[in-house]
C-alpha positions in Angstrom: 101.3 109.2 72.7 97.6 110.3 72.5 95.2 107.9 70.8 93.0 109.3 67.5 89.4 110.1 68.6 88.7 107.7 65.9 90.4 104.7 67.3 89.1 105.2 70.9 85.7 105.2 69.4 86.3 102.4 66.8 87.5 100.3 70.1 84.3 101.3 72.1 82.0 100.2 68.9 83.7 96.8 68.4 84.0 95.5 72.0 80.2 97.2 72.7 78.9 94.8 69.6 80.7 91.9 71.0 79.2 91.7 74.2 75.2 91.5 73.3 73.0 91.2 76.3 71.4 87.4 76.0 68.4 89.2 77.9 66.9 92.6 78.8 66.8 94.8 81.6 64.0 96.0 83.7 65.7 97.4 85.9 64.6 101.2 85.4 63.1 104.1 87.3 59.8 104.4 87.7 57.0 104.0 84.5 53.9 105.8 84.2 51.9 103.8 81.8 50.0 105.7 79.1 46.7 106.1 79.6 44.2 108.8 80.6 45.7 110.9 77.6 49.2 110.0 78.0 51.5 109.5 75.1 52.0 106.2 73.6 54.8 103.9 72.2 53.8 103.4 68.6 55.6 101.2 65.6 57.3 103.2 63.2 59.1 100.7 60.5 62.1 102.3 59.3 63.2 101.5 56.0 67.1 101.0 56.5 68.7 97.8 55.7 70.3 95.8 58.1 73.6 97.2 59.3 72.4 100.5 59.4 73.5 102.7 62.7 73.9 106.4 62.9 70.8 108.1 62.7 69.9 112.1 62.3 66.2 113.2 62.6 64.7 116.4 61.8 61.4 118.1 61.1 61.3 120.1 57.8 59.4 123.5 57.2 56.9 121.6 54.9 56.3 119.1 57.8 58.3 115.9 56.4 59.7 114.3 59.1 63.8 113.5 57.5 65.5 110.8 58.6 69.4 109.9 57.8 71.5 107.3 58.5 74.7 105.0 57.5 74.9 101.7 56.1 77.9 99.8 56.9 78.5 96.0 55.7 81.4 94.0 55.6 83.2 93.6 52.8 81.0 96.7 51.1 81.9 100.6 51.1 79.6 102.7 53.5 76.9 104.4 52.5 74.8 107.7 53.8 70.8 107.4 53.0 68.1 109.2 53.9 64.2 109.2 53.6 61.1 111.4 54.2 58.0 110.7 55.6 54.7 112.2 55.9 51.9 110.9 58.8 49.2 111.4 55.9 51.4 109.6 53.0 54.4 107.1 54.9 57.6 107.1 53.1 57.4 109.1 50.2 59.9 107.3 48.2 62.6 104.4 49.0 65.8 105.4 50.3 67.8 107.8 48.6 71.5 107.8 48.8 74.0 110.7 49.6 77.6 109.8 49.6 78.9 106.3 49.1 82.4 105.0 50.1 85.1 103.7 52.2 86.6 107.1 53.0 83.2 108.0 54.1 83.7 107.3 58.0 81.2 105.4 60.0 81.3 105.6 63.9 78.8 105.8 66.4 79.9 109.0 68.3 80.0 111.4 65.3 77.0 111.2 63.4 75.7 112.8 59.8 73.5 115.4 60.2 70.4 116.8 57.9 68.7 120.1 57.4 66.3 121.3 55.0 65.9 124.8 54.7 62.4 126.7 53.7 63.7 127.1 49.9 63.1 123.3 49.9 66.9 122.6 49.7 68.3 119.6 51.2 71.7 119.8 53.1 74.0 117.0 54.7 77.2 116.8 56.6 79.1 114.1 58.0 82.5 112.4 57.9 85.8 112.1 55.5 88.4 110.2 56.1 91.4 112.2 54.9 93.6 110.7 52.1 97.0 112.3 53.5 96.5 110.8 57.0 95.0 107.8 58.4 94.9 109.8 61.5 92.8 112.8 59.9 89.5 113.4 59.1 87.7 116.7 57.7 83.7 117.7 57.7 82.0 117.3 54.0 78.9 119.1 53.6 76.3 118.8 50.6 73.1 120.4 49.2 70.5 118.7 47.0 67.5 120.9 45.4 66.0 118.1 43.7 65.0 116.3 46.9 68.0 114.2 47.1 68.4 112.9 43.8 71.7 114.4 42.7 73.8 116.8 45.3 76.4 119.1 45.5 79.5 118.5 47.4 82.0 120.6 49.3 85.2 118.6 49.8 85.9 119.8 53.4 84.1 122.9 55.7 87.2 122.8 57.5 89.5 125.3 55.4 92.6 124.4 56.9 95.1 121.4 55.8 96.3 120.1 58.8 96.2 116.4 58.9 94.1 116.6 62.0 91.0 115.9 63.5 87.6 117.6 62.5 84.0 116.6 63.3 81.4 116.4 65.7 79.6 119.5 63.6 75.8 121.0 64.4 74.0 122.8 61.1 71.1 125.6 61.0 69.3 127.3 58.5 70.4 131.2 57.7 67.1 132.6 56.0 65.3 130.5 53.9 68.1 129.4 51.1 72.1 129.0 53.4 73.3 127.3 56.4 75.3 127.6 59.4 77.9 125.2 60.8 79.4 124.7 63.9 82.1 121.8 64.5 84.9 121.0 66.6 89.0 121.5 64.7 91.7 119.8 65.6 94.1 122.0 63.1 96.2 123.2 66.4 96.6 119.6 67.9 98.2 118.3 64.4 101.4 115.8 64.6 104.2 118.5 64.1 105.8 117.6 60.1 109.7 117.1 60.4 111.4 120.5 61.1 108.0 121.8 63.1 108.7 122.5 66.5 107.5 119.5 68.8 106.6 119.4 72.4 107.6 116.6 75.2 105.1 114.8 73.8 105.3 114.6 70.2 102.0 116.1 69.3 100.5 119.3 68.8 100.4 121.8 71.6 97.6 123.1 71.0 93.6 122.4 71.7 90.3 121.3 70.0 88.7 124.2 69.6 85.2 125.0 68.6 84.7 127.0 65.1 82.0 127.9 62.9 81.2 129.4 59.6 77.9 129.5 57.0 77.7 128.6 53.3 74.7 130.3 50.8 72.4 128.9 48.5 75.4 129.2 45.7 77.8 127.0 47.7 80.0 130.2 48.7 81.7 130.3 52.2 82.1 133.0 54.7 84.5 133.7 57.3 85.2 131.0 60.0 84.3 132.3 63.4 86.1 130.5 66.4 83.6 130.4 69.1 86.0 128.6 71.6 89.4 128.1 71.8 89.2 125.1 74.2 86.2 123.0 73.4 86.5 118.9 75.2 87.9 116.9 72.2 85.0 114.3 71.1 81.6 115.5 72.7 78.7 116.5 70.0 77.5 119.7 69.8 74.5 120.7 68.9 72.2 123.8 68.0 69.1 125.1 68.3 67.6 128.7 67.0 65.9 131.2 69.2 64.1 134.3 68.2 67.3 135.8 68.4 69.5 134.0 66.7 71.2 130.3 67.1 72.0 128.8 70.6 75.0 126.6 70.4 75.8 124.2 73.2 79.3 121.9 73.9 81.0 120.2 76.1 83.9 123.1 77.3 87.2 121.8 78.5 89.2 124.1 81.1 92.9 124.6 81.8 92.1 122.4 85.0 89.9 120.0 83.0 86.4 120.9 84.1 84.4 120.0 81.5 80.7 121.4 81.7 78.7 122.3 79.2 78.4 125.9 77.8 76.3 127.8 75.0 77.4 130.9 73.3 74.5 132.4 70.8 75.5 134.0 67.0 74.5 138.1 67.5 73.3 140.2 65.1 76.8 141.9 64.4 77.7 138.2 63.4 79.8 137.6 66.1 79.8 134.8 68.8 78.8 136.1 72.2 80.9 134.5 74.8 80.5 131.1 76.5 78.8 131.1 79.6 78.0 127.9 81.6 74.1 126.3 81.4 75.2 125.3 85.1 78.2 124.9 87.3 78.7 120.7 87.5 82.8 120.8 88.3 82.8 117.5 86.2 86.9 117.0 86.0 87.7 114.5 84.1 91.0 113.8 82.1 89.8 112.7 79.0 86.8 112.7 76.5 83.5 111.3 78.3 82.1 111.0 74.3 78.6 112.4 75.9 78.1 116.4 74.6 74.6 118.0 75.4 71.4 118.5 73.5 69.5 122.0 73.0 66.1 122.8 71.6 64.4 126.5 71.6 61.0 128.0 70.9 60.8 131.4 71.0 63.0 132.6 73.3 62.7 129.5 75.3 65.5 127.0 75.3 66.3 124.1 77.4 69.8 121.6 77.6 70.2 118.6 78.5 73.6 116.9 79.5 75.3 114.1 81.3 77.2 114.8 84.0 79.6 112.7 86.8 80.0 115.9 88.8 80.2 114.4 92.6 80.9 110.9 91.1 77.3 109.8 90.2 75.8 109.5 86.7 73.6 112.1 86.0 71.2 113.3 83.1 70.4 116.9 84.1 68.0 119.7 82.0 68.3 123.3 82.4 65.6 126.2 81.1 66.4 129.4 80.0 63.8 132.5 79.0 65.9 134.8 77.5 67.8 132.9 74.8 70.8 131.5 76.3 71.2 134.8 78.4 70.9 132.5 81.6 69.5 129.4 82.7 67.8 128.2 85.7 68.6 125.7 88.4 69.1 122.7 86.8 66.9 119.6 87.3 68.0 115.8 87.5 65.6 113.5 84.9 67.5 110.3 85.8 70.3 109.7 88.5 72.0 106.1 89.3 75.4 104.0 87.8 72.8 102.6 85.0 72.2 106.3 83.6 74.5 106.6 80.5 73.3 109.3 78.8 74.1 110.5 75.0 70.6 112.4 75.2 68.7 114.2 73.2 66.3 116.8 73.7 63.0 118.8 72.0 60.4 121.5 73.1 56.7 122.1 71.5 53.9 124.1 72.7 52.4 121.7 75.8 55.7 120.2 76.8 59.6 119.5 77.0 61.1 116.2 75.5 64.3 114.5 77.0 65.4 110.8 75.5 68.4 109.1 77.2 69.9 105.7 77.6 70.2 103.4 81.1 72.2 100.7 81.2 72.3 97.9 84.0 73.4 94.0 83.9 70.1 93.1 82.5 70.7 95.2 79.3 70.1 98.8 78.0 66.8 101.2 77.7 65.7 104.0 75.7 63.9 106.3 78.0 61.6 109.3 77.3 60.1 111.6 79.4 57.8 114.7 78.9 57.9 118.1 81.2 55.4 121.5 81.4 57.7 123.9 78.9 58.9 125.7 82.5 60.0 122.0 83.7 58.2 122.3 86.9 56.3 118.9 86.8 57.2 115.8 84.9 54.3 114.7 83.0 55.0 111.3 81.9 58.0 108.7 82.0 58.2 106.2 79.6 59.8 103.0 78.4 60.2 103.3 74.9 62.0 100.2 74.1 64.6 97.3 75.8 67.9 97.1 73.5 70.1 94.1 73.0 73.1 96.2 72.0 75.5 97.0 74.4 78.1 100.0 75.9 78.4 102.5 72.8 76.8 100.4 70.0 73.5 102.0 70.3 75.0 105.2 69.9 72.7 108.5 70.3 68.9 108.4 69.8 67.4 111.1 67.9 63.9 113.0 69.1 62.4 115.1 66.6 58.7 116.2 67.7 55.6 118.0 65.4 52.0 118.7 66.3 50.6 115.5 66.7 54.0 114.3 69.2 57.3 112.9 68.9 59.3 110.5 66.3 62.3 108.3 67.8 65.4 106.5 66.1 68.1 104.7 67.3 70.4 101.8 66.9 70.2 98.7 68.2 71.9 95.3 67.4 70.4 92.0 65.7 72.2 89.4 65.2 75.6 90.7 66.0 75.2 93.7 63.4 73.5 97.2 63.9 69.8 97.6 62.8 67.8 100.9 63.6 65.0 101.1 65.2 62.0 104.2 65.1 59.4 104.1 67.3 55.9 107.5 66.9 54.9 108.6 70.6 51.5 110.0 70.1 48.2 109.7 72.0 
């Protein structure tokens, strides 16, 4: 019988916290050392309590850099914060909180995720734990246009009642004042009801598959789009927008269970143009990896970067495209070796592509960072950005986020046997 998504990753975030590294590794590629107008590590002090994991960062139109995150404590219900900072003023206020609650489902694979949009409107999405089915869980999504104090909540983005599995979700903005949303529905994989036809198995016969829909300033919803019919069960997705239009990118699964990732971009007839490979990996695999692909775009610029197994080695690759997802170039391996795990994340400016990934070796974890030219002919720097003492999936995915003056980091780590995040400014 096939195991919920959110017990496999429950099982991979409780043994990963029990086996803490009693030292740090070194063991790492290569480090150029800042100097001579490289980047540099610098402190940022988060505000998050202890036991916080999960983080989203983002970059608002008005410059504040937004970060979320979830709280989770034993013997308390979970709680979704966020904050905003500015370089000039710090944090702006103390933590404000979203959502607050047991039902309000706290893993490290599928993450909340913030937007704000040029109205000044705040938006949210993450996960709810379905009251029918402790098997089932739906996307919530929320708007605040008081800057967080109160907000607005939509029950489930997922219109269908199937007690089934729906996550993993990617949001952008739709004009100045509505939102997109992509995420991956389970509805046709649903445990069959009594009388429901049921196949050898006794599940659903069907696949995840990849939807998406928008929501306006007034909360109203449109039509759901389904982008792919066959999308790999628990990978993120994630989204970037492009002069024309959004670029989303996934983790595909085929009928021979090739699982590369793909991109499809939203037209302006409103419909999904079809998915075509960022590069042809051949990773078969059987189940889930839990490791989707990162996308950022400037102009009509975009680059991905993925983790791939493809010829049984570890990989983090990045791919460029010029024409907005049209096509994309040869791919090019940042990191290679058993200690690459990936879960990376990605981020393009004016001077330069960003690419943050995890390694992982006997000695203990590392977030690493490096910077490439925008065409990703010449890596620029490689850096270090910190050692973690969490193990396996407990750090979960860091988040890059980059502005004029460079790049903002946050991830998890662990301190004293709970999770604790961790932001770090890499600036000259």
């Amino acid at each position: 019988m096939k195991t919920p998504i959110k017990t496999r990753i429950a099982l991979a975030l409780f043994f990963s916290i029990a086996t803490l590294a009693a030292c740090k590794g070194d063991d790492a590629p290569s480090v150029a050392r800042p100097g001579n107008g490289d980047y540099s590590v610098q402190d940022w002090v988060l505000p998050a309590q202890p036991g916080s994991m999960a983080p989203d960062l983002r970059v608002a139109p008005d410059g504040r850099v937004l970060i979320s995150w979830l709280n989770r404590q034993q013997g308390r219900r979970n709680v979704l914060q966020f904050a905003s900072y500015t370089v000039a003023g710090g944090w702006q206020s103390q933590p404000r909180t979203i959502a607050v609650g047991q039902s309000l489902v706290a893993n490290w694979a599928d993450t909340p995720h913030m937007l704000a949009t040029a109205d000044g409107a705040l938006w949210v999405q993450w996960l709810q734990a379905s009251a029918a089915s402790p098997s089932a869980y739906d996307v919530a999504l929320a708007r605040s246009r008081d800057g967080g104090m109160t907000w607005n909540q939509i029950t489930r983005v997922n219109d269908d009642t199937t007690d089934s599995e729906h996550g993993f979700a990617a949001l952008w903005p739709r004009g100045a004042d509505a939102i997109g949303i992509a995420w991956l529905d389970g509805r046709e994989q649903h445990m069959p009801a009594d009388g429901e036809q049921k196949d050898a198995a006794h599940h659903g016969t069907g696949a995840m598959q990849l939807r998406a829909n928008g929501f306006d300033m007034d909360l109203a919803r449109g039509a759901d789009a389904l982008v792919d019919a066959r999308a790999c069960d628990c990978c993120q997705t994630d989204v970037a927008m492009t002069d024309r239009g959004p670029l989303l990118a996934w983790r595909d699964r085929g009928d021979d269970e090739v699982r590369d990732i793909v991109v499809a971009r939203l037209q302006d007839d409103g419909a999904w143009s079809k998915p075509i490979p960022v590069h042809a990996d051949g990773w078969k695999i059987e189940a889930c990896p839990v490791n989707g692909p990162a996308i950022a775009a400037r102009g009509n610029d975009a680059v991905v970067a993925w983790y791939t197994e493809a010829g049984g080695t570890p990989v983090v690759r990045i791919a460029r495209s010029t024409n907005a997802g049209d096509a994309f170039a040869a791919p090019l391996a940042v990191d290679t070796g058993a200690a690459v795990r990936g879960q990376v994340d990605v981020a393009i400016d004016e001077q330069q592509a960003w690419v943050a990934w995890l390694r992982e070796d006997a000695k203990g974890q590392s977030l690493m960072l490096a910077r490439y030219t925008p065409d990703l002919s010449k890596r620029l720097q490689l850096i270090e950005v910190a050692k973690l003492s969490a193990r396996g999936h407990a750090s979960g995915t860091p988040r890059l986020a980059v502005d004029a003056g460079g790049a903002w980091l946050a991830w998890t780590d662990v301190v004293d046997g709970a999770a604790d995040l961790q932001g770090a400014r890499i600036a000259r």
